[in-house]
BAKOL-183474 format. One record per atom (N, C-alpha, C): y, z, x; residue in one letter. Coordinates in Angstrom, 2 decimals, padded with zeros to 5 digits, m for minus. Each point is the difference from the previous one (the first is absolute). Example, Ala and Ser with C-alpha at 12.3 -4.5 7.8 and 13.67 -1.06 7.14 Angstrom:
REM residues 2
        y        z        x  res
  m005.69   007.80   013.19    a
   001.19   000.00  m000.89    a
   001.20   000.00   000.90    a
   001.05  m000.72  m000.35    s
   001.19   000.06   000.82    s
   001.09   000.73  m000.77    s
This chain:
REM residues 94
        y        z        x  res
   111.81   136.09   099.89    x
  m001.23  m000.70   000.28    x
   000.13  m000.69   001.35    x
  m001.36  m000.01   000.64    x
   000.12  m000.47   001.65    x
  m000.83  m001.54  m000.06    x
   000.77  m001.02   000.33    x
  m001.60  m000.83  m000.14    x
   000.02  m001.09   001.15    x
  m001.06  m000.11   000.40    x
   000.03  m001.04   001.50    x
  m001.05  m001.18  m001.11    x
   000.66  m001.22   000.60    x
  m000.88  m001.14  m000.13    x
   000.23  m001.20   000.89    x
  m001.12  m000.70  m000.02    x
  m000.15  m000.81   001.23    x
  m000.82  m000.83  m000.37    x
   000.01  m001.55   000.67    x
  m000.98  m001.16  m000.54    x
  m000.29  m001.06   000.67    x
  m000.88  m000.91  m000.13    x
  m000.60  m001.40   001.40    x
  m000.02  m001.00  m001.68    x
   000.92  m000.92   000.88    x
  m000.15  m001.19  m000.69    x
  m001.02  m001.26   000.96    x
  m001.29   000.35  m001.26    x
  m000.77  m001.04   000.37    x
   000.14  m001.86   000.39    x
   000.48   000.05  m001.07    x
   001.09  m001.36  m000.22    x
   001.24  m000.09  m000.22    x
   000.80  m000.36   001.17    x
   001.31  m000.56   000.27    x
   000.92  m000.93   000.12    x
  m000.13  m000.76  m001.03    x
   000.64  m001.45  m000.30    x
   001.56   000.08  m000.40    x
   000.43  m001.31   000.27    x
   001.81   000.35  m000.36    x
   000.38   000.72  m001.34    x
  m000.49  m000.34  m000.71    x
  m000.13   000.56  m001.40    x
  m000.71   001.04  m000.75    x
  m001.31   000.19   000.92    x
  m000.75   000.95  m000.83    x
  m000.65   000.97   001.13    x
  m000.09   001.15  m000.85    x
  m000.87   000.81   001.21    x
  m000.91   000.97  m000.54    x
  m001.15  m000.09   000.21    x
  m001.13   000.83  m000.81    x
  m000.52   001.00   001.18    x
  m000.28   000.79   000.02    x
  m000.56   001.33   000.39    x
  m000.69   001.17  m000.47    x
   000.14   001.11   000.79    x
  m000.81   001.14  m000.42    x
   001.09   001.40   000.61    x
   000.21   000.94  m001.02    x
   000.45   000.95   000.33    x
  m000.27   001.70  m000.67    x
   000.61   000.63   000.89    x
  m000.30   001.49   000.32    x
   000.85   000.82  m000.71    x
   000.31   001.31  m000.82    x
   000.89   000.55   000.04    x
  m000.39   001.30  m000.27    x
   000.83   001.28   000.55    x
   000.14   001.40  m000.22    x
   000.85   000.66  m000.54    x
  m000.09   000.36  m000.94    x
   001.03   001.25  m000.30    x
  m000.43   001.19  m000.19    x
   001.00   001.00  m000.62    x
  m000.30   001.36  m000.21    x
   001.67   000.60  m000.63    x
  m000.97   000.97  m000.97    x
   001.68   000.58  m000.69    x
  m000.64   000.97  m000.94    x
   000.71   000.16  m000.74    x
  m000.44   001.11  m000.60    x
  m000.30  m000.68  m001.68    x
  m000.53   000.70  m001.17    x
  m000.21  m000.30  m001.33    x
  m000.63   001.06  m000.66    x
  m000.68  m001.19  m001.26    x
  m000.86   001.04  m001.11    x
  m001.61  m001.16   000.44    x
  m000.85   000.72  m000.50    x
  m001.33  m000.68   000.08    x
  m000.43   000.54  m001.22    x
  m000.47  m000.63  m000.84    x
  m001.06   000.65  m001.20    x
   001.14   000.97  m000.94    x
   001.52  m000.39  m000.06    x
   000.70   001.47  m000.42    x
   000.45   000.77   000.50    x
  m000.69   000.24   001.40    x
   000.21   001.65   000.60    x
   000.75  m000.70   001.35    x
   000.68   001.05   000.14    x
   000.67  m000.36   001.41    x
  m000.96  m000.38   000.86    x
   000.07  m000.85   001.44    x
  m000.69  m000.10   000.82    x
   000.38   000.12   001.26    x
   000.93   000.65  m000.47    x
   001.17   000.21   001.65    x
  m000.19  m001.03   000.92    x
  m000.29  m000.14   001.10    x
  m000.28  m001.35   001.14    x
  m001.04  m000.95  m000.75    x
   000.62  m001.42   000.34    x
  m001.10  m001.16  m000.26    x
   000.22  m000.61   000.54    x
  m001.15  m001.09   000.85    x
   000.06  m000.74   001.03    x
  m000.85  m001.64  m001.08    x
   000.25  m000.79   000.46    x
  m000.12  m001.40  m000.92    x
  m000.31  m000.97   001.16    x
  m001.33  m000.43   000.22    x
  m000.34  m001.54   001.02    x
  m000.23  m000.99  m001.15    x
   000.75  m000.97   000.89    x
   000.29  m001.44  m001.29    x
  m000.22  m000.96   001.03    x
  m001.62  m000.44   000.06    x
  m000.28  m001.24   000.56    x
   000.46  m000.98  m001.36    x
  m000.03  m001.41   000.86    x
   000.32  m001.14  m000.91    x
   000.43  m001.40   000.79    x
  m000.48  m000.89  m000.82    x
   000.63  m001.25   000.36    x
   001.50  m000.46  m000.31    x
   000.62  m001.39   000.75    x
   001.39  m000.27  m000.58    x
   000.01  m001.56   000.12    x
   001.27  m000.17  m000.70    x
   000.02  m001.37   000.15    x
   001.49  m000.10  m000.39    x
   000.80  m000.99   001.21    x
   001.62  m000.31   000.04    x
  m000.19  m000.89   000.03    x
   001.08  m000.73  m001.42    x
   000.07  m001.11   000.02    x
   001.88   000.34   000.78    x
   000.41  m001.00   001.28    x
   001.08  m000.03   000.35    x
   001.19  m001.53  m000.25    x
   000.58   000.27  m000.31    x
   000.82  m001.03  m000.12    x
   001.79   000.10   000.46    x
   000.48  m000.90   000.55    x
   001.24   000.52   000.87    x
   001.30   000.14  m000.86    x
  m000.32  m000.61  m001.35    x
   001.00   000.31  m001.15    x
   000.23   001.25  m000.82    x
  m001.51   000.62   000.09    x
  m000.37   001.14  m000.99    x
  m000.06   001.75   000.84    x
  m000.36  m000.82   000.98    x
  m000.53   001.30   001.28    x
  m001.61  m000.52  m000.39    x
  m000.83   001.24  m000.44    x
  m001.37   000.46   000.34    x
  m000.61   000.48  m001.51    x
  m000.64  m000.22  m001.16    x
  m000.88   000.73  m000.72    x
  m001.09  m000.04   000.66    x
  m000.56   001.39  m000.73    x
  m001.38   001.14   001.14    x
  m000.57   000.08  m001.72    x
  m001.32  m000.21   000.48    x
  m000.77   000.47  m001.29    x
  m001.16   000.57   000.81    x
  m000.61   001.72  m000.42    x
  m000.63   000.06   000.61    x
  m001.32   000.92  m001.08    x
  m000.76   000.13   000.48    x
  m001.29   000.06  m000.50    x
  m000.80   001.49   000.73    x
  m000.31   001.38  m000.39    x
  m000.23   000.36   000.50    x
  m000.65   001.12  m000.47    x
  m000.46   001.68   000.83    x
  m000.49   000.88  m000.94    x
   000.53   000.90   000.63    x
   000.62   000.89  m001.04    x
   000.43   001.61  m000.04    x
  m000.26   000.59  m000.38    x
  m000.70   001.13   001.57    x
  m000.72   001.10  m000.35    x
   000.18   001.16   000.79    x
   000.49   001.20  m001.43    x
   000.39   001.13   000.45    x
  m001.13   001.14   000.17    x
   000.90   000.74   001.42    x
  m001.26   000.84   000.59    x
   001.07   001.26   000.08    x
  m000.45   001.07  m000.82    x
   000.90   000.87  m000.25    x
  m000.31   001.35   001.01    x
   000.80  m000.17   000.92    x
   000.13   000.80   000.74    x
   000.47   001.55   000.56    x
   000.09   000.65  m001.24    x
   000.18   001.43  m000.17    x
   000.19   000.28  m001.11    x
  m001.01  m000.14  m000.96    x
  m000.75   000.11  m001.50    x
  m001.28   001.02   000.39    x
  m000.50   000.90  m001.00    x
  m001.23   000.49   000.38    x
  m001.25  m000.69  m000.27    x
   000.48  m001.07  m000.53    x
  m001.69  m001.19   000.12    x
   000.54  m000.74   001.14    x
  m001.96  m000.31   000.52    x
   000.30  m000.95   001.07    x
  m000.15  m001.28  m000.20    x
  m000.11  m000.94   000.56    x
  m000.42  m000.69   000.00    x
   001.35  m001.96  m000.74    x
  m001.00  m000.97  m000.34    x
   001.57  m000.97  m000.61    x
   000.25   000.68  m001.20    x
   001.10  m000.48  m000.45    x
   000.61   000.06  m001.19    x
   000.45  m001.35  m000.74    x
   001.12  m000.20  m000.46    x
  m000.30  m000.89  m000.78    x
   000.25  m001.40   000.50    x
  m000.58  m001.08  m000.01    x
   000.19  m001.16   000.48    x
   000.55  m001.58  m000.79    x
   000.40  m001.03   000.40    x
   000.21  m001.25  m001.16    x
   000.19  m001.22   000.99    x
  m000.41  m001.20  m000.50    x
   000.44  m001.33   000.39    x
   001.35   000.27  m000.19    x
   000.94  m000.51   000.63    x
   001.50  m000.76  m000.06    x
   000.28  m001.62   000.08    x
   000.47  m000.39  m000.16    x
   001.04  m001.31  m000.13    x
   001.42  m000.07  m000.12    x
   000.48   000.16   001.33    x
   001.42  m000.05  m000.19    x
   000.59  m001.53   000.74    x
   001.26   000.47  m000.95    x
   000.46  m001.76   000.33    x
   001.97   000.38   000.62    x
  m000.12  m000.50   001.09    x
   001.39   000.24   000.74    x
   000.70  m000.74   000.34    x
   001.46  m000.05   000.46    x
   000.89  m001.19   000.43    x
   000.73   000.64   000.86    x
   000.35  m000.87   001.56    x
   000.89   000.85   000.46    x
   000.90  m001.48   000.36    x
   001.17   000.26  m000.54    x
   001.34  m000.95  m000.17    x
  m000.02  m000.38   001.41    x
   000.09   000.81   001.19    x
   000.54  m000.52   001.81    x
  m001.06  m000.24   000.64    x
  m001.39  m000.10  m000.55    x
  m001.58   000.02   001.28    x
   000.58  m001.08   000.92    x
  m000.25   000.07   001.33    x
   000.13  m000.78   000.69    x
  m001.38   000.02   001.12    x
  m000.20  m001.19   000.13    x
  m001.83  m000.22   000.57    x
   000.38   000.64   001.86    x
């Protein structure tokens, strides 16, 4: 799986940082059962780091994933969902 992501933090305080971000992937799967050979996935979404210099960084982010199946013989989206994921990275450094 290939995936680029990228993001603007709206608000940048010592501690917290809220924004808006982008992401791409693509890889291969099943859709509906059936193979779908290539799938490509845009995941707009919001975030929010709470940072602290003891913990590193939790990321909770808020967003939607939606797959656009890209060498299937239907066109068009496929299947899509809200997410909520919740992350920690032990070393963030601001």
């Amino acid at each position: 799986m290939l995936e680029l992501k990228g993001g603007f933090a709206f608000v940048e305080r010592e501690h917290v940082h809220f924004g808006v971000e982008f992401g791409v992937s693509a890889g291969g799967g099943r859709l509906d059962r059936h193979s779908a050979g290539l799938l490509a996935a845009v995941e707009p979404g919001l975030f929010v780091r709470l940072v602290s210099e003891k913990i590193g960084a939790v990321h909770i982010d808020a967003g939607w994933y939606g797959v656009v199946p890209a060498a299937v013989d239907q066109a068009g989206w496929g299947a899509g969902a809200a997410m909520l994921t919740l992350g920690w990275s032990p070393f963030y450094r601001r």
